[in-house]
N, C-alpha and C positions, 0 to 999 in steps of 0.2 A: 197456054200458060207459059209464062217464059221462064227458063230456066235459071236457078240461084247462077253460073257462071254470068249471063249475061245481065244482072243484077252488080255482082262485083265490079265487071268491065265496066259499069256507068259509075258508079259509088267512087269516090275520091280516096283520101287517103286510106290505106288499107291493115288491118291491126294483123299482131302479132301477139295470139294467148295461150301463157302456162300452165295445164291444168296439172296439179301436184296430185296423185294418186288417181289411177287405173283400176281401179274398185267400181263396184257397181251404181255410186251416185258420180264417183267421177267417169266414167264410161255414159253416163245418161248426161252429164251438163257439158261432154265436150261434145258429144252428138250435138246437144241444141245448140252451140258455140259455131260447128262447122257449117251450121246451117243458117249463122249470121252472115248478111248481106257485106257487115262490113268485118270479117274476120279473115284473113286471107290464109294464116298460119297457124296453126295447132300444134305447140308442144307438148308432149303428151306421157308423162311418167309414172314411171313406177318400180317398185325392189326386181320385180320377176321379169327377165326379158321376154319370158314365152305368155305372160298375161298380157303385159303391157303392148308388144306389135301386136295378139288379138283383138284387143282393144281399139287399136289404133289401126288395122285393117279395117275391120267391121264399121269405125266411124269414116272414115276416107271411099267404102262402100259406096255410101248413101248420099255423100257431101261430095260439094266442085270446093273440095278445101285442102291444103296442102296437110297431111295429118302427120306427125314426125316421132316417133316411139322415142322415149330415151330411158334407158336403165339410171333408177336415181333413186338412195338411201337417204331420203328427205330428213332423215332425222342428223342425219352430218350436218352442218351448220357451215365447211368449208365447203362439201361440194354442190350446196346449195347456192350459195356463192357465188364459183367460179361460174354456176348453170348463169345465176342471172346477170354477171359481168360482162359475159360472153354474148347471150341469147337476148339481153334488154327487152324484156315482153315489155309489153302493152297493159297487162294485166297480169295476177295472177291468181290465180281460183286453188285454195285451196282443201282438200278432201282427205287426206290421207290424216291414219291413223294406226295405232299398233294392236291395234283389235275392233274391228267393228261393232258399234252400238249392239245389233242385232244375234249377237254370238248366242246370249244366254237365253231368245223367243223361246226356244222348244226344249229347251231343259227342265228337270222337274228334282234333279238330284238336289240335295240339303245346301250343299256349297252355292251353288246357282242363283236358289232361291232366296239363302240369303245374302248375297250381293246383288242380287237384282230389287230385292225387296228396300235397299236400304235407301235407293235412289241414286241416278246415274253419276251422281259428284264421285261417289266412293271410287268407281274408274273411272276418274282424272287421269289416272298417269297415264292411261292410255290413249287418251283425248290431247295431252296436253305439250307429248316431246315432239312431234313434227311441227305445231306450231308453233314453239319455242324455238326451235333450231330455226327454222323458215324466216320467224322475224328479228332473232340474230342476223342469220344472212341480210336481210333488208337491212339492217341498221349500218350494219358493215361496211357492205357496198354503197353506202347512198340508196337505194333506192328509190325514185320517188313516185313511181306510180299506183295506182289502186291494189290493193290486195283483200280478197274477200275469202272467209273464212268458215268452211262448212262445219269443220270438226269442234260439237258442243260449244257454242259459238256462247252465248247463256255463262256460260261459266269461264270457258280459256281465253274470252275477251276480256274480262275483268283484273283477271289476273296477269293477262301479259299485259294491261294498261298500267298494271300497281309496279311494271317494270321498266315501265315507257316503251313498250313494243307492243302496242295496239294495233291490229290490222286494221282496216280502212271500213269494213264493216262485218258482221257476219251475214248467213244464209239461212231461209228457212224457218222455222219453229212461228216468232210472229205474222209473218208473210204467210205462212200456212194456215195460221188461225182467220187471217184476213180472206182466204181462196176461200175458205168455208163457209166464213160470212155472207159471202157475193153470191156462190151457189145457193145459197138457202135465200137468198134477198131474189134471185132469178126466180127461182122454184115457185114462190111466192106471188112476184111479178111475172106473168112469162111474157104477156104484151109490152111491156114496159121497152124502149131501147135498150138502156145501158141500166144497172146498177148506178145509184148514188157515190158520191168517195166515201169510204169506210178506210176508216184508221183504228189500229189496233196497237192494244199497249198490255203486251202478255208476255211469260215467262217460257220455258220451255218445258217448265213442271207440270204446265197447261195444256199441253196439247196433246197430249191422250184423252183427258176431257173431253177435250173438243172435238179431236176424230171421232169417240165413241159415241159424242150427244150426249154424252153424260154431265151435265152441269154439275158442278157442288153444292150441296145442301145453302152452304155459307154463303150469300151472296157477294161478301169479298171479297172472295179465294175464288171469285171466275175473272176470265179473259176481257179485259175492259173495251167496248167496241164501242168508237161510235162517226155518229152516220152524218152527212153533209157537211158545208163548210163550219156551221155552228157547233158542231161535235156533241148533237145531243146523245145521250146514255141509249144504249142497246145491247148490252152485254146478253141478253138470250137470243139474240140471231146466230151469237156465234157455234151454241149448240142445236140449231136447227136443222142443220144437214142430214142426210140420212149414216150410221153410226156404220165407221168401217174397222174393224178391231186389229188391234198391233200387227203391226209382219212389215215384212219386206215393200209390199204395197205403200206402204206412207212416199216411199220414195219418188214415188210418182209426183202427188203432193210438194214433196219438195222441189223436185227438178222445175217443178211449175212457177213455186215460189220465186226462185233462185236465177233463173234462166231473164226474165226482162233487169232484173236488178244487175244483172254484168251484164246485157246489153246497154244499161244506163250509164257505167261507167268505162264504156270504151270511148274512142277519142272522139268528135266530132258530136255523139249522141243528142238525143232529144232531151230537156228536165223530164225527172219521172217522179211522182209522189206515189211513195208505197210504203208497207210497213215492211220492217226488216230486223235481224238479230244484233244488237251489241254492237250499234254504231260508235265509233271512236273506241271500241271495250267498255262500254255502257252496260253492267249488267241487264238482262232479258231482254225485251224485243220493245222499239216504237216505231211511231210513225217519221218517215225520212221525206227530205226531197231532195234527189240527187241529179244538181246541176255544173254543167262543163266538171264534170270529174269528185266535185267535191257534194260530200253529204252535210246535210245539218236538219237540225230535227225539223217537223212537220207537227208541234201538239196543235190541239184544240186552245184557241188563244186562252179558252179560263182554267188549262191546266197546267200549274205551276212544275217544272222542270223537278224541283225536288220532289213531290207530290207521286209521278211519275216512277222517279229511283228508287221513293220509299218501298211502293207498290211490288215493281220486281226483285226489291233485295227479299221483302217478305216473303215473295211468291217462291222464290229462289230455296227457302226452305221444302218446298214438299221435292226436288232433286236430292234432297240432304244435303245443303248449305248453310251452315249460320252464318260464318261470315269470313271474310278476307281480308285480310289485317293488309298494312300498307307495303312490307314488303312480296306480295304475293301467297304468304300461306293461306291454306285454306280449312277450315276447324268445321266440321261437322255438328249434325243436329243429335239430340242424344236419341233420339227415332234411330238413325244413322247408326250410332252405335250399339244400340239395342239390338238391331236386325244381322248385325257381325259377332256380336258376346261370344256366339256360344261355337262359331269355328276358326273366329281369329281376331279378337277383338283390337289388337292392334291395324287392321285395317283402317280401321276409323281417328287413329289418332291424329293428331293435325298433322297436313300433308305440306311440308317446306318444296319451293319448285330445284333447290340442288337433292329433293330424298324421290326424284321422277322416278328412277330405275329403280331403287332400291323396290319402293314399295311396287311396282310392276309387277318385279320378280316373284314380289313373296304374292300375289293377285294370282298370278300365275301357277305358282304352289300350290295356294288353296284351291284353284278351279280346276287341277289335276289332279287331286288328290284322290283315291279310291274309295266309291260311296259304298257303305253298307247295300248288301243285297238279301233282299226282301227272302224272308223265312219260307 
């Protein structure tokens, strides 16, 4: 077998990619980065200089790739900047956030519960300042190459599109519902070659659904699949997979999602047709086909583009979303509010993108707050 270096040495021109956060899905997507044929350079950041070189050791390990640690408060918007003036990647992949989705899995305190229960819009703000600041800096500087967008892609794409800073696409949630499809379509087939093309046109309120097998009662609050060039209807494949329940584990899933989708948009690539999150800031997830660097959608020729938007802004309610007004606020569902009344129900008022920190902080209050201990 011959080794990923003597792969590079044959391969032509050679990329240079920024992965923004040294977290545990950016620590897996630059792993599969470095072990792109055509990736020759890995920028690799984060707040913590003693996270970020472990990170950025442990991937340069495994990989013939150059792996480069750099300390970076992605939520600055100048030294994001000066990073990508300097450094001109290739791409930039980014993952960083001011609290990972996964904080509140194993909490069971009242606070917890209910911001967990109200649906993941309500922590916007923490989904929402590094990619504000990120694609300030890109507007800044010019930027003009791909930028793909892991952090609640579903929601901060729409919103930095209602600001004209749309990243280039996001990562994961429909790509995820699409992996799940294919496995269950294997499962099914096992003599079969390959899977069919399957295109998926899903929200990210969907994909615990989908991980668990658990479809909805309502047949039109599931994950829309469908199968061949004709795009006929198959939305119960997508919960056919065997049910794997929330944690940390989905990350796997993504990294899978995630991983050919920025190998489709480095330089030279092959076209690649996949489903994907909030192309152009497209609220929830469709089908793309990303060629020579550019995306543009991939439906089923008999589904009309609006048709499609309506689908995930609806869908977009069960995150608790109702809706996004044109300059980027974002006003919740009264679900959403209901599930905050009774520890802070200012949480849920509409969230303006100059009130990011404010409301953080007070997220932060109430998730600190001292729970009542059992009698």
């Amino acid at each position: 077998m011959e080794d990923s270096g003597t792969e590079r040495e044959r391969g032509g021109a050679m990329s240079t990619v920024l992965v923004i956060g040294a977290g545990d899905m950016g620590e897996r997507l630059a792993a599969g980065l470095a072990g792109h044929a055509a990736v020759r350079r890995l920028l690799l950041t984060g707040r913590s200089e003693a996270t970020v070189t472990d990170a950025a050791v442990t991937v340069a390990s495994g990989h013939d790739c150059l792996v480069e640690p750099l300390v970076l408060d992605a939520a600055r918007t100048d030294d994001v900047a000066s990073l990508l003036a300097s450094r001109a990647p290739d791409l930039v992949v980014l993952c960083a956030s001011r609290r990972g989705p996964w904080e509140l899995i194993d909490r069971r305190d009242a606070a917890a519960e209910a911001v967990g229960s109200a649906g993941l819009a309500l922590r916007l703000p923490y989904q929402l300042a590094v990619p504000l600041a990120v694609m300030r800096a890109v507007e800044r500087t010019g930027y003009s190459h791909p930028v793909a967008n892991l952090s609640f892609p579903d929601l901060t794409g729409p919103v930095l599109a209602a600001l004209g800073l749309a990243p280039t696409l996001g990562l994961g949630n429909a790509g995820m519902i699409q992996l799940r499809a294919r496995a269950a379509w294997r499962a099914e087939h096992p003599e079969a070659p390959a899977p069919p093309l399957i295109r998926v046109i899903a929200h990210h309120a969907q994909v615990f659904d989908v991980m668990r097998a658990r479809p909805p009662a309502r047949r039109d609050e599931r994950a829309r699949i469908y199968r061949d060039e004709s795009g006929w209807r198959d939305d119960d494949l997508g919960y056919r997979a065997p049910a794997l329940e929330p944690g940390v584990r989905y990350n796997h899933a993504t990294a899978a999602a995630a991983l050919p989708v920025l190998g489709a948009l480095l330089p030279g690539a092959r076209p690649l047709r996949c489903s994907t999150a909030a192309p152009h800031g497209l609220p929830g997830g469709y089908p793309v086909r990303i060629a020579d660097r550019t995306v543009s959608l991939d439906l089923p020729a008999h589904v009309p583009v609006a048709d499609a938007l309506a689908f995930n802004q609806r869908s977009g309610r069960g995150d608790g979303v109702e809706r996004i007004d044109a300059d980027g606020t974002v006003h919740f569902t009264a679900a959403a509010r209901t599930a905050v009344a009774g520890i802070a129900a200012e949480l849920a008022d509409p969230l303006r993108v100059d009130a990011l920190d404010a409301r953080a902080a007070l997220l932060d209050e109430v998730l600190r707050r001292p729970q009542p201990q059992p009698a």
